[in-house]
C-alpha positions, -999 to 999 in steps of 0.1 A, spaced: 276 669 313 307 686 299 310 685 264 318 652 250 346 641 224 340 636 189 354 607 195 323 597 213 285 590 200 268 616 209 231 597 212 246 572 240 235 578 277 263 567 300 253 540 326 271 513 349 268 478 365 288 468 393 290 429 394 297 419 432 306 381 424 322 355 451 355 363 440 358 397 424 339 429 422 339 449 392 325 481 380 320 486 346 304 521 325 291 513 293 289 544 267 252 534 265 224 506 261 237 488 227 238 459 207 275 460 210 279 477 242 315 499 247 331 503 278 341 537 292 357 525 320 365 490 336 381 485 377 377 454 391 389 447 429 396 408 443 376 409 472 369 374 482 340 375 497 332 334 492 368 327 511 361 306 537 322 304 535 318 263 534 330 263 565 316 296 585 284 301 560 294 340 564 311 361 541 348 368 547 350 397 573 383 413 555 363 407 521 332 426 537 354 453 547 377 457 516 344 460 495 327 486 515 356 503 504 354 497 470 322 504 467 328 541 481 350 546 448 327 525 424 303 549 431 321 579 427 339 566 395 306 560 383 293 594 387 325 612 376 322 592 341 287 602 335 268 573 342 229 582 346 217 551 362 241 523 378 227 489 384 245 467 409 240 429 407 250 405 436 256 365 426 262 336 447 279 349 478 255 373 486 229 350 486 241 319 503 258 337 533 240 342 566 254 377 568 246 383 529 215 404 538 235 424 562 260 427 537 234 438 513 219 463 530 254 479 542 264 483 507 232 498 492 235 522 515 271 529 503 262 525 468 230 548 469 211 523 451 193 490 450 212 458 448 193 428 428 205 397 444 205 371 415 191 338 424 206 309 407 181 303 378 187 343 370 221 340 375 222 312 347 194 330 326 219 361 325 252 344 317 234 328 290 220 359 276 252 369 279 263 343 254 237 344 234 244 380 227 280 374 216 278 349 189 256 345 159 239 320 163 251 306 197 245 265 200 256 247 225 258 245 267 270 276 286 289 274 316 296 302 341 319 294 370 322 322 389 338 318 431 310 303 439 289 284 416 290 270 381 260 279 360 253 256 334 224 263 306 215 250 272 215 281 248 206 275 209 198 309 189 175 331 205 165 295 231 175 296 266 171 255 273 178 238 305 199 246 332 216 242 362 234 260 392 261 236 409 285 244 442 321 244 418 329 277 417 364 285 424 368 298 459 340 272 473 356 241 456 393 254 468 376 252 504 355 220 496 388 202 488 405 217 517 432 229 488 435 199 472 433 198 437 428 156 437 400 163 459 385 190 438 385 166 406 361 144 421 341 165 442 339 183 402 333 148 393 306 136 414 286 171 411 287 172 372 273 142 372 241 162 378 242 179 353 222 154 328 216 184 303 258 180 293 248 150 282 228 172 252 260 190 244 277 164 227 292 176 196 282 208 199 300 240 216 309 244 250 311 285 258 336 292 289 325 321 305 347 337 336 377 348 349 393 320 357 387 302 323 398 333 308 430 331 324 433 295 315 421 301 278 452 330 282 477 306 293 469 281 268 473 307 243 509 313 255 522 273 256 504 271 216 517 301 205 486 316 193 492 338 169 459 365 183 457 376 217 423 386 218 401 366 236 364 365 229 359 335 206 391 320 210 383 283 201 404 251 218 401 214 205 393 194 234 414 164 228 445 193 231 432 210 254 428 179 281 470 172 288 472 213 294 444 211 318 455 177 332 490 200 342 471 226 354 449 207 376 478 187 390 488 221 404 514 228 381 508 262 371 543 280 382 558 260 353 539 273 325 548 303 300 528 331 308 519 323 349 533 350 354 505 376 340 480 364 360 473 379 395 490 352 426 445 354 435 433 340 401 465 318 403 455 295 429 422 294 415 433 277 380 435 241 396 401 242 407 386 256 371 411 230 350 396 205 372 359 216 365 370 223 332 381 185 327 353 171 337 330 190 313 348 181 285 346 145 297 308 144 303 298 166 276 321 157 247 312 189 232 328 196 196 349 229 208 355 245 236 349 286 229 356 314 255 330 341 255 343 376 271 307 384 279 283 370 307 262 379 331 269 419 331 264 418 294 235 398 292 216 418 319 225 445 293 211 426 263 177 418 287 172 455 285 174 461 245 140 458 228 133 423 208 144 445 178 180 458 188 182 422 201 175 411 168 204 437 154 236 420 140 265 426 168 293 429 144 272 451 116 263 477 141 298 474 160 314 481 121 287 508 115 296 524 149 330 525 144 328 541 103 307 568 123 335 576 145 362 571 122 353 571 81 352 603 55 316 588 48 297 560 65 273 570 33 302 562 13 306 526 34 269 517 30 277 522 -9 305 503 -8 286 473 4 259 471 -21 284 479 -46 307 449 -37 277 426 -32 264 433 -71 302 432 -77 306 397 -62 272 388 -82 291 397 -114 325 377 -110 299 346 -99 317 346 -66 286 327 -42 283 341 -5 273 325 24 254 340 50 278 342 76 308 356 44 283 382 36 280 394 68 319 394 70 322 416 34 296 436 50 314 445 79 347 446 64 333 477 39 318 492 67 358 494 83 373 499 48 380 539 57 388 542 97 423 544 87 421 574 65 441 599 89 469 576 95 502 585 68 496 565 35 521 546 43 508 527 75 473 529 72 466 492 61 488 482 90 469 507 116 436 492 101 448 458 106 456 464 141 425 484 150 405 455 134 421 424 144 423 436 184 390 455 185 362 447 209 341 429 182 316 403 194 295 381 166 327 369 150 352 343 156 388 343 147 394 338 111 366 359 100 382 387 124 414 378 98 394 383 68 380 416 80 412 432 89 431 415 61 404 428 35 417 462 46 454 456 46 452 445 10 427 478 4 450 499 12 488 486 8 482 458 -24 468 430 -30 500 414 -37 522 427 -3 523 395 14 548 409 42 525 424 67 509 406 92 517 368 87 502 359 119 466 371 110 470 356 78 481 319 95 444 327 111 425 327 79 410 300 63 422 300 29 390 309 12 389 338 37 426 349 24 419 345 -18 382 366 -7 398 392 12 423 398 -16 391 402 -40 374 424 -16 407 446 -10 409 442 -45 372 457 -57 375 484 -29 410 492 -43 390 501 -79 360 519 -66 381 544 -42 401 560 -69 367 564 -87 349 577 -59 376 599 -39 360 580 -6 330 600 -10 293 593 -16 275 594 -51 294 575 -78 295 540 -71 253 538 -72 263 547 -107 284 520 -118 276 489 -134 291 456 -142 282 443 -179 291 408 -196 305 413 -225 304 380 -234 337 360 -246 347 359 -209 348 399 -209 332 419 -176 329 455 -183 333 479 -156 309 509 -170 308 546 -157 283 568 -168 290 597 -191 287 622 -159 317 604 -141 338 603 -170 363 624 -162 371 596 -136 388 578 -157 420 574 -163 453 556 -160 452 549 -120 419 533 -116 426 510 -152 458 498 -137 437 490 -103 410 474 -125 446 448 -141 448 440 -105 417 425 -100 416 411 -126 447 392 -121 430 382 -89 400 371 -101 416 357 -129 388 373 -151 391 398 -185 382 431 -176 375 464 -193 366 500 -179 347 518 -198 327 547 -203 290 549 -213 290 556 -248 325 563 -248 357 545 -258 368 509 -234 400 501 -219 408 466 -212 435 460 -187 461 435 -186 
């Protein structure tokens, strides 16, 4: 392989999955087998392949042709991108049509390579992998709907529960209904009513997984004027959500803000998954409905990790990943989060799990901006953070983490950047991220972003309300007037009296 980019980990081995669904067909190369797994490169290609098959049980001919096609380039993209091995994966098309094994054997031959044709319990035991991967903790019902089945499965932590494979994917329920959406809303009706393990979701989380949610979950974005266009973990209240899909499934897409980025293909699908959609919510009553950006690729991915990279916190090693690629030190980012956790310790500031994990991560991103102008590197951070392919956090901790390093590196107290991601934040989130950007603020001048000095520090109570920030007599040339007048910020933060000092040496308090 040619030399690779520094911009690239050097211990990943390239490798690819080509998903051949009812509706689409989509390569994807992964940088390697990870607990956050990055894409290299991503083609997708509307095929149809389901069109039609309710009524011919055979895959569309002009589907059948068009992905012989694509699969010529699939393959070739695949190896020009490095990929060592390439797994292919085949859903429910493939295995319902008469001509599927034909079709099967026709593309392996094109593809060079052995195609596993899910059946429906895998299919459903990889989309909920899939989930399962992308949150922490998932809990909940998972639903798939692909063009030619709905998966439904009970996920809850590491637990793969009950579940079920029903006829409503897109393409199949658009033929079922003979195109009409009425129809579809009670052939959607009548199946679900299956599905007695919804009836275990209630209250809990419902995790849309698919294109066609994804593009409804898009659109819904656009008519609430969501401030975050990213879309993994983008969370919808169901008793809002039900008059948008009640439009949608009426037919009355071309209306709505935003049709217009969506292909006319996936278009005529959105009826059919509002309708599905609908009915879910109905059944299940879940508490939230939650779109997850991964499925059944990504959890065939996640089958293949160990039980301990499974084990591995996504957004830690995603954050870890990323300081690798981008910080002066990731030493220096591992310092910073012990440092800030004893830090938080001192100021009596009580973590939960799921906040420590957050101030973990966010230390871990507190120096990928360092090459940007001084000026803009809070603001690149904040981008980088707030749109990066981070899975294991929802939205207003992904506003905490990137806000945590706006304030790090423009102030504390500049509250004209980025009111969008702050409108995301809860407002513990927002007065925590100030402290964080805050402590880090302190510690950088006193380190120079390199390893070595912040092991060294302490906290001390000096009692009468007084915290001492302490360096030791080897780093006391530190000191000085920059990092004191950092340390008067934080402590107008935290609202606490604070002194640097050096060990055995004279104190400064700050105002």
């Amino acid at each position: 392989m040619a030399a690779l980019s520094q911009g690239r980990l050097k211990d990943r081995r390239p490798l690819s999955v080509i998903d051949i669904g009812s509706n689409s067909i989509r390569l994807v190369v992964y940088e390697g087998l990870a607990r956050s797994p990055t894409l290299l490169f991503n083609e997708k290609m509307l095929a149809g392949l389901g069109r039609g098959i309710v009524s011919t049980g055979k895959l569309d001919p002009e589907g059948v042709t068009r992905s012989m096609e694509g699969f010529r380039r699939f393959r070739a993209l695949s190896e020009q991108a490095g990929a060592e091995k390439m797994y292919v994966l085949a859903t429910a098309a493939a295995r319902e049509a008469v001509n599927g094994p034909d079709f099967i054997e026709r593309a392996e031959a094109v593809l060079g390579t052995e195609i596993r044709v899910l059946t429906g319990r895998e299919e459903a035991y990889f989309s909920a992998m899939g989930v399962i991967s992308g949150f922490h903790p998932a809990d909940g019902i998972a639903g798939d709907l692909g063009g030619g089945s709905l998966e439904l499965v009970d996920v809850k932590g590491e637990s793969i529960g009950d579940g079920i494979t029903l006829p409503l994917g897109g393409l199949r329920l658009q033929d079922m209904a003979k195109g009409s959406p009425v129809q579809a809303a009670k052939i959607a009706h009548t199946e679900l009513a299956r599905a007695k393990l919804l009836k275990g979701g209630k209250g809990r989380t419902f995790y849309a997984v698919g294109g066609t949610w994804r593009n409804l979950a898009r659109l819904h974005m656009n008519v609430t004027g969501y401030p975050l266009d990213v879309m993994h973990h983008y969370q919808m209240d169901p008793a809002s959500l039900t008059p948008f899909l009640r439009q949608v499934a009426r037919g009355e897409v071309e209306k709505i803000k935003g049709i217009e980025g969506v292909s006319k293909n996936r278009r005529a699908l959105l009826p059919y998954g509002a309708a599905v959609l609908q009915e879910i919510i109905a059944t299940m009553q879940p508490s939230q409905v939650v779109v997850s950006a991964l499925g059944v690729r990504e959890g065939f991915l996640y089958s293949l990790l160990d039980g301990e990279d499974q084990r591995t916190d996504p957004l830690i090693s995603a954050a870890e990943e990323l300081a690798l690629l981008r910080a002066r030190s990731v030493l220096h980012a591992h310092e910073l989060t012990e440092w800030t956790r004893k830090s938080f310790a001192a100021f009596g500031l009580e973590e939960t799990e799921e906040e420590a994990r957050y101030r973990h991560a966010a230390c871990l991103l507190a120096d990928i901006g360092w090459r940007a102008h001084p000026e803009y590197r809070g603001r690149q951070s904040l981008n980088i953070i707030a749109h990066a392919s981070f899975i294991g956090v929802d939205h207003p901790g992904r506003a905490f983490l990137a806000l945590a390093n706006l304030f790090r590196h423009d102030g504390v107290f500049n509250d004209s950047f980025a009111p969008e991601i702050k409108e995301l934040a809860t407002p513990r989130y927002l007065e925590r991220a100030r402290i964080l950007g805050a402590m880090m603020r302190v510690v950088y001048l006193l380190s120079a972003a390199m390893p070595g000095v912040m092991p060294k520090l302490r906290w001390e109570d000096w009692g009468a309300g007084v915290l001492a920030l302490v360096i030791p007599p080897e780093f006391a040339q530190l000191n000085g007037e920059r990092p004191a007048g950092r340390l008067a910020q934080l402590a107008k933060v935290t609202g606490r009296r604070l002194v640097l000092a050096v060990e055995g040496g004279e104190s400064t308090p700050v105002k």
